[in-house]
MMTF fields as JSON, N, C-alpha, C and O atoms, coordinates in Angstrom:
{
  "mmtfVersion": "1.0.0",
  "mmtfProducer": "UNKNOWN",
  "numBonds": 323,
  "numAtoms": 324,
  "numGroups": 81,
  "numChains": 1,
  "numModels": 1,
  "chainsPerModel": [1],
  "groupsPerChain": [81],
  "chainIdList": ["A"],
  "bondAtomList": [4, 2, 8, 6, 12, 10, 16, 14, 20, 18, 24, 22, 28, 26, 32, 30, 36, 34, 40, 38, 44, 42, 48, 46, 52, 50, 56, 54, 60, 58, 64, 62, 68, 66, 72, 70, 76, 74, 80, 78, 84, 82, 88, 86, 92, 90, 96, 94, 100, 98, 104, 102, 108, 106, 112, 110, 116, 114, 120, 118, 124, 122, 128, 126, 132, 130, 136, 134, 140, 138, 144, 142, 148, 146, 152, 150, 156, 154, 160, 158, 164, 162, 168, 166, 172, 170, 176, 174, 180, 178, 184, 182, 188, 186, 192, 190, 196, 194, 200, 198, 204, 202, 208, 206, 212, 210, 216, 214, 220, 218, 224, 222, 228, 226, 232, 230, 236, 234, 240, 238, 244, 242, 248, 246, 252, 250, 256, 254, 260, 258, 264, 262, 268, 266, 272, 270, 276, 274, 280, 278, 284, 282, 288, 286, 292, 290, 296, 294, 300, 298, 304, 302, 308, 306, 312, 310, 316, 314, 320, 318],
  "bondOrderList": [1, 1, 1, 1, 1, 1, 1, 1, 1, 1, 1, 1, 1, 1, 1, 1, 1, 1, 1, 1, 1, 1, 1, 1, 1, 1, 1, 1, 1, 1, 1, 1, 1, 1, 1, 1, 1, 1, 1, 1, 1, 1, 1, 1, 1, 1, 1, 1, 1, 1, 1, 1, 1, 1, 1, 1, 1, 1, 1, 1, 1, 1, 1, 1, 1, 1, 1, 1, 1, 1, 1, 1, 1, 1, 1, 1, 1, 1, 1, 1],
  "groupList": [{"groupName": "UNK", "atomNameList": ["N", "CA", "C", "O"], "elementList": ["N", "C", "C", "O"], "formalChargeList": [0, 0, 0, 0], "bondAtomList": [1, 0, 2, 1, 3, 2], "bondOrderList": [1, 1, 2], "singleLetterCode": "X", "chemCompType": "L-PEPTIDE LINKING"}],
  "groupTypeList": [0, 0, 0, 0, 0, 0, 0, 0, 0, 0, 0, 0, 0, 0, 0, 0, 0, 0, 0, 0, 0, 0, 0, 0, 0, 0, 0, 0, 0, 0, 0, 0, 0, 0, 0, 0, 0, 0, 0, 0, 0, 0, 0, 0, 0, 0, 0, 0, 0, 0, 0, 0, 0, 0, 0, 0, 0, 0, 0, 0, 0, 0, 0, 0, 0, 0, 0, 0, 0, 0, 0, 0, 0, 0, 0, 0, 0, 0, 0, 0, 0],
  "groupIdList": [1, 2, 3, 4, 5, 6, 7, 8, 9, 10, 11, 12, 13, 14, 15, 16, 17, 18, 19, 20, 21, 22, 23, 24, 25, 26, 27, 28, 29, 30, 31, 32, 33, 34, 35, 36, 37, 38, 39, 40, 41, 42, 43, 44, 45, 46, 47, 48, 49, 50, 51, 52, 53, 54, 55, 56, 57, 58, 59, 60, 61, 62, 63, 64, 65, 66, 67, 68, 69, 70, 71, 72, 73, 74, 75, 76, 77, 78, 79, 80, 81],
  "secStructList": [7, 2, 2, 2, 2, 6, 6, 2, 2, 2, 2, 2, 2, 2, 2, 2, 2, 2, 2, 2, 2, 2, 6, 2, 2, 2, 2, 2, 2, 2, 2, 2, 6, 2, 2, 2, 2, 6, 4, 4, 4, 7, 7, 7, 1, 2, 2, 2, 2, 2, 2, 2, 2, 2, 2, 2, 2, 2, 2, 2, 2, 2, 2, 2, 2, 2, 2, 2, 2, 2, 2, 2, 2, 2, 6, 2, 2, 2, 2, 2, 7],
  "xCoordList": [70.306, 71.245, 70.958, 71.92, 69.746, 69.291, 69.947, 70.461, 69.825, 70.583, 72.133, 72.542, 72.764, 74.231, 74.419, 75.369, 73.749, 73.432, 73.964, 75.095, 73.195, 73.304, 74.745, 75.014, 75.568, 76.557, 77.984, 79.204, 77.372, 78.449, 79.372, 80.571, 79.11, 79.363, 80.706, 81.907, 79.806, 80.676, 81.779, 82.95, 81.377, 82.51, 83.753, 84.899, 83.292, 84.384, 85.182, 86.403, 84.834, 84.98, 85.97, 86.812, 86.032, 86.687, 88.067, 89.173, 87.649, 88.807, 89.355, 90.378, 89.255, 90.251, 90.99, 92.161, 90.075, 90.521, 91.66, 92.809, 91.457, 93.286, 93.872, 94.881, 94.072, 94.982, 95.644, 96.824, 95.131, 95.406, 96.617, 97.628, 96.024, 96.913, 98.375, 99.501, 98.081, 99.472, 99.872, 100.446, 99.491, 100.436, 101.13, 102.081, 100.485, 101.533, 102.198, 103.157, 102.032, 103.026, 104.251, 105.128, 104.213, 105.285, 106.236, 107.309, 105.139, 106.01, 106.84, 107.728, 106.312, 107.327, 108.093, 108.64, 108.664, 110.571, 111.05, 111.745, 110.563, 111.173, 111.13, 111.801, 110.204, 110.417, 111.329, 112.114, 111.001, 112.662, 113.719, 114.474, 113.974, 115.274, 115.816, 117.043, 115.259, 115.447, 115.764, 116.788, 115.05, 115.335, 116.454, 116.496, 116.947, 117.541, 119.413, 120.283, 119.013, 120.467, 120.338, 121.363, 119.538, 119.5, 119.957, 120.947, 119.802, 120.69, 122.363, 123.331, 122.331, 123.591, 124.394, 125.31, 123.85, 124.598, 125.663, 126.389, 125.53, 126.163, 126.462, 127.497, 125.423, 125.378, 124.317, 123.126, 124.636, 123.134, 122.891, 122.664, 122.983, 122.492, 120.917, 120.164, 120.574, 119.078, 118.309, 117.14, 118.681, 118.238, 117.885, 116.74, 119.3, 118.537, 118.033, 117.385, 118.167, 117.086, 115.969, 115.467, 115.257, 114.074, 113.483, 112.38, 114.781, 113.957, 113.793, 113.094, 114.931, 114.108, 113.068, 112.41, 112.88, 111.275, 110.439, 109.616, 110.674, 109.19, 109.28, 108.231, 110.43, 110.306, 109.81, 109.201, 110.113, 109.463, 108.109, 107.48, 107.393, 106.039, 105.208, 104.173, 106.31, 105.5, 105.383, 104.402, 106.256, 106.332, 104.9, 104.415, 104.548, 103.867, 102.142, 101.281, 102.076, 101.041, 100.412, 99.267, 101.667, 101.328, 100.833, 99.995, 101.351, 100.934, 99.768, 98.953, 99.041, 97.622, 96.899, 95.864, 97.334, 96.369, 96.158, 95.12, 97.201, 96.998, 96.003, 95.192, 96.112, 95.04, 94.247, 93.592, 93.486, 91.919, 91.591, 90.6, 92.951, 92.36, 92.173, 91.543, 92.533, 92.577, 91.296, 90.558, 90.969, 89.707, 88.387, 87.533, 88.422, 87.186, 87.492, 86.742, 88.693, 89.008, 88.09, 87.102, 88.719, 87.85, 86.218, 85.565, 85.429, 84.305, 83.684, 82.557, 83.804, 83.675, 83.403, 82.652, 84.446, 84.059, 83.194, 82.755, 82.528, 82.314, 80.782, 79.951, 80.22, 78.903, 78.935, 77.988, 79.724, 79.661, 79.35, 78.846, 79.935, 79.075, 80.526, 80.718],
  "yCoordList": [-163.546, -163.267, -161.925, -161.467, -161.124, -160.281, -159.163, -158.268, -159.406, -158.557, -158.242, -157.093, -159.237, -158.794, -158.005, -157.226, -158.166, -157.835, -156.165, -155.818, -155.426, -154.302, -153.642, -152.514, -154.222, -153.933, -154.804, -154.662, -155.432, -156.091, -154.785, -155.055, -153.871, -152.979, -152.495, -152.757, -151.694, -150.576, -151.601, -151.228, -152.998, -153.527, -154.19, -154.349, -154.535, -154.466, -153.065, -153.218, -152.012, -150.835, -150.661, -149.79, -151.122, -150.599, -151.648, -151.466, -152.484, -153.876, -153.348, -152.774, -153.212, -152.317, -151.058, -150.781, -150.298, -149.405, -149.994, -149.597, -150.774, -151.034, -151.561, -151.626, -152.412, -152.835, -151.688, -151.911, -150.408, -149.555, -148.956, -148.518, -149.13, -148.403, -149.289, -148.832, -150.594, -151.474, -150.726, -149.638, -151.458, -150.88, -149.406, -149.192, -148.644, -147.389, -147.201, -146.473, -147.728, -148.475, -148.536, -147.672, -149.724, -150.736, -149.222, -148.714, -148.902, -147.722, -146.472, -145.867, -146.214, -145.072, -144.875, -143.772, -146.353, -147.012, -146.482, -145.473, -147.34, -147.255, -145.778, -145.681, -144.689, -143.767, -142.811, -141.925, -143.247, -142.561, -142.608, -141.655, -143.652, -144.247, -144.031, -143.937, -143.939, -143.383, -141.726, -141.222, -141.023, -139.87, -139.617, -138.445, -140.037, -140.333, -139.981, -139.11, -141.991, -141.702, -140.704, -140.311, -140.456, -139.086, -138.273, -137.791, -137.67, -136.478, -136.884, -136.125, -138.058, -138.252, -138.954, -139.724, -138.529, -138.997, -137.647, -137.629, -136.584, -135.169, -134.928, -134.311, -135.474, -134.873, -133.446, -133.639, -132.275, -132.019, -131.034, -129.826, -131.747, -131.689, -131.352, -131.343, -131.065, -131.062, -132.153, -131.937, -133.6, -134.292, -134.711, -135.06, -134.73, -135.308, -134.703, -135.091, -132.919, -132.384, -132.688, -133.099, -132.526, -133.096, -134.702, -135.209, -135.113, -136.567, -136.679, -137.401, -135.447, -135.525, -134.519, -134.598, -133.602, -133.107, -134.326, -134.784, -134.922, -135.789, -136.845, -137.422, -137.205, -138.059, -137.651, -138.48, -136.079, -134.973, -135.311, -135.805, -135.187, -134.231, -136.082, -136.408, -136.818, -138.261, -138.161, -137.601, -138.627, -138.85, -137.655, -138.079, -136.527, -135.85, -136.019, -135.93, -136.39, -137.294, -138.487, -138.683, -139.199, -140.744, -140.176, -140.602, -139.433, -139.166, -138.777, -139.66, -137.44, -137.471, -138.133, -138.19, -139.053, -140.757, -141.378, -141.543, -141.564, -142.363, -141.72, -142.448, -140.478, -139.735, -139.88, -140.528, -139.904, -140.51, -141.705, -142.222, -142.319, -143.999, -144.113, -145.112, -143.406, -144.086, -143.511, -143.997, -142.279, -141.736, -142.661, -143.207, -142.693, -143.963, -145.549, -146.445, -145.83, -146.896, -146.742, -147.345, -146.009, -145.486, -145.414, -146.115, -144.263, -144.069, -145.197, -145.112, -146.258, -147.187, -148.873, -149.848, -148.395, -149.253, -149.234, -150.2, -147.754, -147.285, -147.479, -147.621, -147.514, -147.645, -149.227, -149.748, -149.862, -151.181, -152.212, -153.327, -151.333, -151.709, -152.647, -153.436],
  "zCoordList": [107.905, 106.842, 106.188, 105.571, 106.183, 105.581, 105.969, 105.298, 107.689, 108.878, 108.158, 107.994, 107.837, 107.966, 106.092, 106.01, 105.019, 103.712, 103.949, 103.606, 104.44, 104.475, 105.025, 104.612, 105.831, 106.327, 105.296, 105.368, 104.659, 103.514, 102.709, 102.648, 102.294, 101.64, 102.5, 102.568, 103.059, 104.44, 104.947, 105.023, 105.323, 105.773, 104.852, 105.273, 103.539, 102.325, 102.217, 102.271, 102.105, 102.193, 103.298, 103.081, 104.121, 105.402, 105.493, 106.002, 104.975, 105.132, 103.906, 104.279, 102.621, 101.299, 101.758, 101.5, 102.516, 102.7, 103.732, 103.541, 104.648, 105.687, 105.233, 105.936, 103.895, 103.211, 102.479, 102.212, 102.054, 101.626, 102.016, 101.468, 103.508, 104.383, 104.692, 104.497, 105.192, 104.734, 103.783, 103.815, 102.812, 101.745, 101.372, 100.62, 102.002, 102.221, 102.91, 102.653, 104.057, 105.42, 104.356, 104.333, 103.422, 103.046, 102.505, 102.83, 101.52, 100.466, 101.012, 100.413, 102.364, 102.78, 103.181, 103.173, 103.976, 104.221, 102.706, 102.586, 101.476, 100.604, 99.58, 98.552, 100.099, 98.832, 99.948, 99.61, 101.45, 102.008, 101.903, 101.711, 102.0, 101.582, 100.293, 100.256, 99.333, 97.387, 97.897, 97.436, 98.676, 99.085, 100.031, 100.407, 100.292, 101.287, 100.41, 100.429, 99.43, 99.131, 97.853, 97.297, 97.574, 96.056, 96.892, 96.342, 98.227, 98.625, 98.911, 98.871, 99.152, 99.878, 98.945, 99.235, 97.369, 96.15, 95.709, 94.715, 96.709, 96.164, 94.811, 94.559, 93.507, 92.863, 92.474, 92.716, 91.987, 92.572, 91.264, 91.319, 90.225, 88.716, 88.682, 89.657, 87.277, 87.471, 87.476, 87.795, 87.145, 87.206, 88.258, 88.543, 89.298, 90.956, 91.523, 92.495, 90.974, 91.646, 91.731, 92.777, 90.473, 90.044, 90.454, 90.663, 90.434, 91.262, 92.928, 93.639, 93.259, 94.542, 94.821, 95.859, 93.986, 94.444, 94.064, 94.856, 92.698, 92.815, 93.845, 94.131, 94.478, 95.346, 96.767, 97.443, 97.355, 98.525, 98.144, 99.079, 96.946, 96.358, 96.842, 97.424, 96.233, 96.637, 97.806, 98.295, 98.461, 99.881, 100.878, 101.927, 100.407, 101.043, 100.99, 101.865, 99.078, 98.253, 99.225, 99.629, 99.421, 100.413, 101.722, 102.516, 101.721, 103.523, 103.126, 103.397, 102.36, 102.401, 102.292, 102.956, 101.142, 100.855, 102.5, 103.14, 102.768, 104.048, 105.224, 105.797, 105.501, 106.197, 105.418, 106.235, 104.348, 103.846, 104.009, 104.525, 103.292, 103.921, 105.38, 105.728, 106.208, 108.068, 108.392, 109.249, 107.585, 108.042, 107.374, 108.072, 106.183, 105.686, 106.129, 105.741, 107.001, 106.936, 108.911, 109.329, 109.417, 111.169, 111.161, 111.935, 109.968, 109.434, 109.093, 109.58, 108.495, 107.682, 108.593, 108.577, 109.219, 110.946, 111.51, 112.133, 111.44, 112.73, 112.127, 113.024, 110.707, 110.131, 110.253, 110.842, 109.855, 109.939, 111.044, 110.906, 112.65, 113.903, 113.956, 114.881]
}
């Protein structure tokens, strides 16, 4: 039991971290789609501007998250054996 103690960490770590990643899975159907119809609302006021940069600026945000999580989520495996 002592044996597996040390690898408890790294392997919590690695299993949060792929739920992480689900869950950004889930979110990027949906902050496309908000982007999606904000362009194809042809209004193009400052308001929807602005909501679709923050919705671009997200969408680009998630994607970096997700390349950290896949990398500590791969890393994290890979200490864990």
């Amino acid at each position: 039991m002592t044996f597996a103690k040390r690898y408890a960490l790294p392997l919590t770590a690695a299993v949060l971290s792929m739920i992480g990643l689900v869950a950004l899975d889930l979110v990027i159907p949906l902050a496309t789609r908000s982007l999606i119809a904000a362009i194809k609302d042809h209004t193009w006021d400052q308001v929807a501007i602005q909501l679709m940069t923050r919705l671009a600026l997200g969408l680009v945000a998630i994607y970096l998250v997700r390349g950290a999580l896949s990398f500590a989520s791969s890393y994290l495996s890979h200490i864990a054996g």
